[in-house]
C-alpha positions in Angstrom: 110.4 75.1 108.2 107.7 76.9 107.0 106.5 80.4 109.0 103.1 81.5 108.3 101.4 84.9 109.3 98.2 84.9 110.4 97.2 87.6 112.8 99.9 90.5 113.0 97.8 92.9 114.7 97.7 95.3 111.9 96.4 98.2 110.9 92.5 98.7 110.9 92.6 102.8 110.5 93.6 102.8 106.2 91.3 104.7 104.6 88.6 103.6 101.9 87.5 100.5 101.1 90.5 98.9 100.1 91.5 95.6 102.0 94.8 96.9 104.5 97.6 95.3 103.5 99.2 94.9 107.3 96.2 93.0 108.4 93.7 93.0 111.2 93.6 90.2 113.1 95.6 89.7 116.4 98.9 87.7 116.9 99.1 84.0 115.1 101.8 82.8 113.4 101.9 78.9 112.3 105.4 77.3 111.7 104.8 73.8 110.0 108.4 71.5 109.8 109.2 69.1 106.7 107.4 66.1 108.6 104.1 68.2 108.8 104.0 68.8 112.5 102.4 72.2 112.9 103.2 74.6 115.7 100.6 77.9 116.4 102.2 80.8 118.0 100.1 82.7 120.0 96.1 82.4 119.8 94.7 85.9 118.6 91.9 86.4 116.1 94.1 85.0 113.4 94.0 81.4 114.9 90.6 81.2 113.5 91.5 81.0 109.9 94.1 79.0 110.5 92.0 76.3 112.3 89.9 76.4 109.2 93.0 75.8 106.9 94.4 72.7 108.9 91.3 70.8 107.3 88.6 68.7 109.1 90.7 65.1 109.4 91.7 64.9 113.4 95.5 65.5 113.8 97.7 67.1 116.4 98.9 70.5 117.3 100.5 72.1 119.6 99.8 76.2 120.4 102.7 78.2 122.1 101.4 80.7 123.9 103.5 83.3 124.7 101.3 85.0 127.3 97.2 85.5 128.3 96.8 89.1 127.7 93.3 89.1 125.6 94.8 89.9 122.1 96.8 86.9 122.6 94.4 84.5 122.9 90.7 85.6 121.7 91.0 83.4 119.1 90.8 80.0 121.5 86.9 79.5 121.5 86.7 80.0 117.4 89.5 77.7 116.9 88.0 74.6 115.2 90.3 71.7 116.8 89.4 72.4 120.3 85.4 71.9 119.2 86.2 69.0 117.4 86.3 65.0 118.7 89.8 63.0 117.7 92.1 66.1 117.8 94.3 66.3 120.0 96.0 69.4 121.5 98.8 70.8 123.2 98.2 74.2 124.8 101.6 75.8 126.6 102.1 78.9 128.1 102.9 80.4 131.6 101.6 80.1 135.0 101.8 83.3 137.2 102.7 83.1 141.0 99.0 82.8 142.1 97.4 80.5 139.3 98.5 77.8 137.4 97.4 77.5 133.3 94.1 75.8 133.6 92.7 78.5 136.0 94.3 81.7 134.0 92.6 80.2 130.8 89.8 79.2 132.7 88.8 83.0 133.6 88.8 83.9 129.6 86.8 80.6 128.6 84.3 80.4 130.8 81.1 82.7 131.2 80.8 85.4 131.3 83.4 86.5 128.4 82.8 83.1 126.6 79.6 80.2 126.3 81.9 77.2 126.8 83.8 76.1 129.8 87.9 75.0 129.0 86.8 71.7 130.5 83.8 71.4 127.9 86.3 71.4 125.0 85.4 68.3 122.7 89.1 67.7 121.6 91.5 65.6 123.6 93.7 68.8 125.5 96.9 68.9 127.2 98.2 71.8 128.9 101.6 73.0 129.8 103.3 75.1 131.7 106.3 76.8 130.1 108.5 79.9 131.7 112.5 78.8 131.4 113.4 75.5 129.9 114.0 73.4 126.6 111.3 71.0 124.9 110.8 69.1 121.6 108.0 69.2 119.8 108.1 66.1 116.6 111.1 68.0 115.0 111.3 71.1 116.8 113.5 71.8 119.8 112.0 74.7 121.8 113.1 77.1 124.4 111.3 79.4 126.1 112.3 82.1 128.4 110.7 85.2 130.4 111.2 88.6 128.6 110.2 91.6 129.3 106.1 92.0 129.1 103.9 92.8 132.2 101.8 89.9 133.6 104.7 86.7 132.8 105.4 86.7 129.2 107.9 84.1 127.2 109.6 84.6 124.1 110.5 81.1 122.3 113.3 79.7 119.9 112.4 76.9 117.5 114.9 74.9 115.8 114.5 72.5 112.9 117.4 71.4 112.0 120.2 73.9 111.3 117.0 76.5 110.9 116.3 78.5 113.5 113.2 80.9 114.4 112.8 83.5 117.3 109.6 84.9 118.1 109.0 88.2 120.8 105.9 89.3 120.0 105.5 91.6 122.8 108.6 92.5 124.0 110.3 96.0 126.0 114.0 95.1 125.8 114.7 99.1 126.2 112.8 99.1 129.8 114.7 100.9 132.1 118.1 101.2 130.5 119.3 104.7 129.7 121.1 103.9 126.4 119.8 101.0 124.1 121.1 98.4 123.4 122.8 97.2 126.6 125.6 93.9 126.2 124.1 91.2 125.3 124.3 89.4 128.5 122.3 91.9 130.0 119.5 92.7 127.1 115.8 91.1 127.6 115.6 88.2 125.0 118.7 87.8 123.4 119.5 84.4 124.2 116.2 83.6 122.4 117.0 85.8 119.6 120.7 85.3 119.0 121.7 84.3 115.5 118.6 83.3 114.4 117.6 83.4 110.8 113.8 84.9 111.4 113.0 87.1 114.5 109.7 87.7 114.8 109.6 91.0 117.2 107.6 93.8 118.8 107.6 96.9 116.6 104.6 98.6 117.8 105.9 102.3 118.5 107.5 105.0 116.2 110.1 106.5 117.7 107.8 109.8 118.9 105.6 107.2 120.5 107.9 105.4 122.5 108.7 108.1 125.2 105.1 108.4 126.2 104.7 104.9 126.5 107.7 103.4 128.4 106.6 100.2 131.0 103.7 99.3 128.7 105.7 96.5 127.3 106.2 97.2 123.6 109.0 98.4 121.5 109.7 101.3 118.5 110.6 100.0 115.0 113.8 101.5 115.9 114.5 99.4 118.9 113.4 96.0 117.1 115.9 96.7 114.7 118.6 97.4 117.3 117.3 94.6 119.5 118.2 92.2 116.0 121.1 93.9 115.4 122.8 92.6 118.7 121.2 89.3 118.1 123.1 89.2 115.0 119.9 88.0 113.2 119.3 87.4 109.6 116.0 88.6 108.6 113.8 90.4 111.2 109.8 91.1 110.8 108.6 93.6 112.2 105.5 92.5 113.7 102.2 93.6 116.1 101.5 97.1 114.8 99.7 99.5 116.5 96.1 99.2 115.0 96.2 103.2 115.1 98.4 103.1 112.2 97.3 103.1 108.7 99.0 100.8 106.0 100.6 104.2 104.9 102.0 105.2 108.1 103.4 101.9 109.0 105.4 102.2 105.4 106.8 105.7 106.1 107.7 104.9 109.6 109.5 101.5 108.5 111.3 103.1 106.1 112.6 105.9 107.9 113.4 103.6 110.6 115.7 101.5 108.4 117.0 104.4 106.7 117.7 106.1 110.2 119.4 102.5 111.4 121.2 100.8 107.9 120.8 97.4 109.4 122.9 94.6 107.1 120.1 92.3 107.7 116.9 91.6 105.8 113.8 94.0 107.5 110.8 92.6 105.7 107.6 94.6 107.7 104.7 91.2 109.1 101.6 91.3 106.7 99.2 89.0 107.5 99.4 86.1 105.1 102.8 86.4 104.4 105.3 83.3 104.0 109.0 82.4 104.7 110.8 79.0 104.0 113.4 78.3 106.4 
């Protein structure tokens, strides 16, 4: 299994004219298995470059979407297979009580926020609903659960093999509980998360932030590295950064977050473009 960054919503506020190492673009990840069959988590500004990189011959590929907030899925109308005859696509993400998939999308790709109607799209589409259940994808066996994000967010696990990956983008395990982490049986996501050898997870906050912004949906470093710590992970990435943050305050604030926690896992910080081999 291959896990590819493409949009970790990074930091735009680095000074001079240097090119920010944690990236700009908003959340995509692409996870490709040994037979070729290529997953896209999440559909944020990074999707675009990885449309471009797929190539032009028509293929499938599925997108996970883990919810339809707008930094989540801005990158749908610049994403080259939906525009494009002989592809075929598989769109999943969750309903809400009111609307089903097609008319939550609908409201984003449609005018006025966007020139081209969901039902204009060129390539062949499929949509899903997804909120608690299991599903294979070529090689990949999925589950998806709700987790703790206003407006019905999912977290999903993907399996190849004896490989697995977790990914929470946006995640507030610490909502409500007065002293984090809770048992496992009771903590947002850990069913998702458990054991896995790559968690991909919410790290927006510093510490100092966190207070200020409990219910918005997000975690501190500090709690993604707790939250991996009762998974029992191997190797968490710290992933959507507050785009406040400069490249030089997300390194000072990792670092004294895992010199504050000693995890005995790997804590390798999501830069857009980076690469791990399951």
């Amino acid at each position: 299994m291959n896990v590819q960054l493409w949009g970790t919503r990074g930091s735009l506020a680095a000074p001079g004219p240097d090119t920010v190492r944690y990236g700009g673009n908003t959340a995509c990840v692409q996870v490709t298995g040994q037979d070729g069959t290529v997953l896209l988590l999440d559909g944020g500004t990074g999707m675009r470059r990885a449309g471009q990189l797929l190539g032009s011959d028509p293929r499938r590929v599925d997108v996970l979407l883990t919810h339809l907030h707008m930094d989540h899925i801005q990158g749908l109308g610049f994403f080259s297979p939906l525009r494009q005859p002989g592809w075929v696509v598989h769109l999943y993400g969750p309903g809400s009580t009111t609307q089903g998939l097609r008319a939550r999308l609908s409201r984003y790709l449609s005018p006025p926020t966007f020139p081209v109607l969901l039902r204009e799209l060129a390539c062949e589409l499929h949509l899903h609903e997804v909120a608690c259940g299991d599903f294979d994808i070529g090689p990949f066996h999925v589950s998806s659960g709700l987790i703790c994000h206003p407006n019905h967010a999912v977290g999903y696990r993907i399996q190849e093999g004896d490989c697995v990956l977790a990914y929470l983008p946006d995640h507030e395990p610490a909502l409500g509980v007065p002293h984090f982490p809770l048992a496992a049986e009771w903590t947002s996501g850990y069913r998702l998360a458990a054991g896995a050898d790559l968690l991909i997870h919410d790290a927006q906050y510093s510490s100092a932030e966190y207070p200020e912004r409990i219910g918005f949906g997000h975690s501190s470093i500090e709690q993604s590295i707790q939250f991996a710590a009762l998974a029992g992970v191997k190797q968490l990435v710290p992933f959507h950064h507050d785009p406040a943050h400069s490249d030089e305050d997300l390194d000072q604030l990792m670092a004294a977050a895992v010199a504050e926690t000693g995890p005995n896992f790997i804590v390798t910080p999501g830069m857009e473009g980076a690469v791990f081999e399951l």
